[in-house]
N, C-alpha and C positions, 0 to 999 in steps of 0.2 A: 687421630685422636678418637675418631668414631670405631674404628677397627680395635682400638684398646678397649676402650670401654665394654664393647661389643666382649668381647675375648674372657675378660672381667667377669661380664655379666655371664656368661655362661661356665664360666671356673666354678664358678662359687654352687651350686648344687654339689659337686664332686668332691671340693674340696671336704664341704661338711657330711655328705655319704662317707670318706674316709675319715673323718677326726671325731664321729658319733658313740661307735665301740668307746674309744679313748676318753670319750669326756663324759660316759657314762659311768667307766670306771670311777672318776674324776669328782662325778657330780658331788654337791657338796649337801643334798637332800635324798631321803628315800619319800617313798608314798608309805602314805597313815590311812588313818580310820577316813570312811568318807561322813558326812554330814550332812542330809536332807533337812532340809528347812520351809517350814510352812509358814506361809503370812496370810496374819488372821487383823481382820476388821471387826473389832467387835463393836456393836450398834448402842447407840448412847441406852444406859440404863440397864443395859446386859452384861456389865461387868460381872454385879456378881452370881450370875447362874451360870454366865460361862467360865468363871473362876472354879464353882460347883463341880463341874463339870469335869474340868480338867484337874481338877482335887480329888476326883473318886476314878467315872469311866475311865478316862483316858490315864490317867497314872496307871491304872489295875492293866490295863492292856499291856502298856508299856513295860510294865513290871514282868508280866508273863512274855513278851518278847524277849525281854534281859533274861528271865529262868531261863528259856533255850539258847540263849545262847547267841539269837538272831542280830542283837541290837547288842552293843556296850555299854550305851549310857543313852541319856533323855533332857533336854532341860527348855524350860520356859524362860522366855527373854521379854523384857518389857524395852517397847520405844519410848526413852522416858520425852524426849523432846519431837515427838512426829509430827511431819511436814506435810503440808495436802498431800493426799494422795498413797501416803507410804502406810502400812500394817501397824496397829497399835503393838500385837505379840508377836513373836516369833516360835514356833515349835521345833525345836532341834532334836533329831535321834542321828544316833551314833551307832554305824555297822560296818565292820570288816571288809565286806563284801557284798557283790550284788547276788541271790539266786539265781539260780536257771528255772526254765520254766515248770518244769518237773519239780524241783525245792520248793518256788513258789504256790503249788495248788498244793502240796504239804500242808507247809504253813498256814494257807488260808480255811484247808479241812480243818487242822488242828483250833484254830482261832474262831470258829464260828461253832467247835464242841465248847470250848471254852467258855464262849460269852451265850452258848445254849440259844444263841439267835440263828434266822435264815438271811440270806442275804440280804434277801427283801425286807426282812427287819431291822436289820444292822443300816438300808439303804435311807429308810422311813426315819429313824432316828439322826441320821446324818439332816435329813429335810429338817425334820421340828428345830434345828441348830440354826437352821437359816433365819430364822425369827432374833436372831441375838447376836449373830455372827455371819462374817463373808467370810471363806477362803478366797483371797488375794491371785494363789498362785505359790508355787514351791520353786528353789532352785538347792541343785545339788553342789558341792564343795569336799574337795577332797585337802584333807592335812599333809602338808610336807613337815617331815620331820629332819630336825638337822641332823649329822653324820656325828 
């Protein structure tokens, strides 16, 4: 019984190295857009300047992300029923793909002509955000789209 099992047990990597090509063929999803997601804490009474906030700065960025092309889409999620511990908003962007690192010091020249700041200004203004708001933490998600 132990020799079966045994036998079993080591079938199986092999079997799925061969039926992999085939059920990739098979699969009944492709890969979509990926989805980074920020969760934000906003601090009693900071509603609305970091609503401000995200109604001007951050839309304008996002907007000039989507003119290139970088990002597809953007949207703000509200927790309407949050649980200790868990993010009031959520920040969602939508992009095809990830850069390299060469794309990405592009992007980040292009984006600091844009907003006519230095890093160190664009870094200082993330700080003064801290007074009304915590970043949580992000996790990434990629869209399976059906066949």
């Amino acid at each position: 019984m132990k020799k079966t099992m045994l036998a079993a047990m080591l079938a199986v990597p092999f079997v799925v190295a061969l039926s992999a090509p085939a059920m990739a063929q098979n699969y009944p999803m492709t890969s979509g857009d990926y989805e980074e997601v920020g969760m934000i804490d906003v601090s009693d009474g900071g509603g609305y300047e970091y609503a401000t906030f995200l109604a001007t700065t951050w839309k304008k960025n996002q907007e000039f992300a989507k003119s290139k092309g970088w990002i597809t889409g953007y949207q703000v999620l509200a927790n309407v029923h949050p649980r200790p511990g868990e993010p009031d908003l959520y920040l969602v962007t939508s992009f095809t793909s990830l850069p390299d690192a060469a794309e990405e010091e592009k992007r980040n020249a292009a984006y600091r002509d844009f907003m006519k700041q230095s890093d160190a200004q664009m870094d200082a203004a993330s700080g003064d955000r801290a007074k009304y708001r915590t970043l949580m933490g992000s996790f990434m998600l990629r869209q399976l789209n059906f066949k």
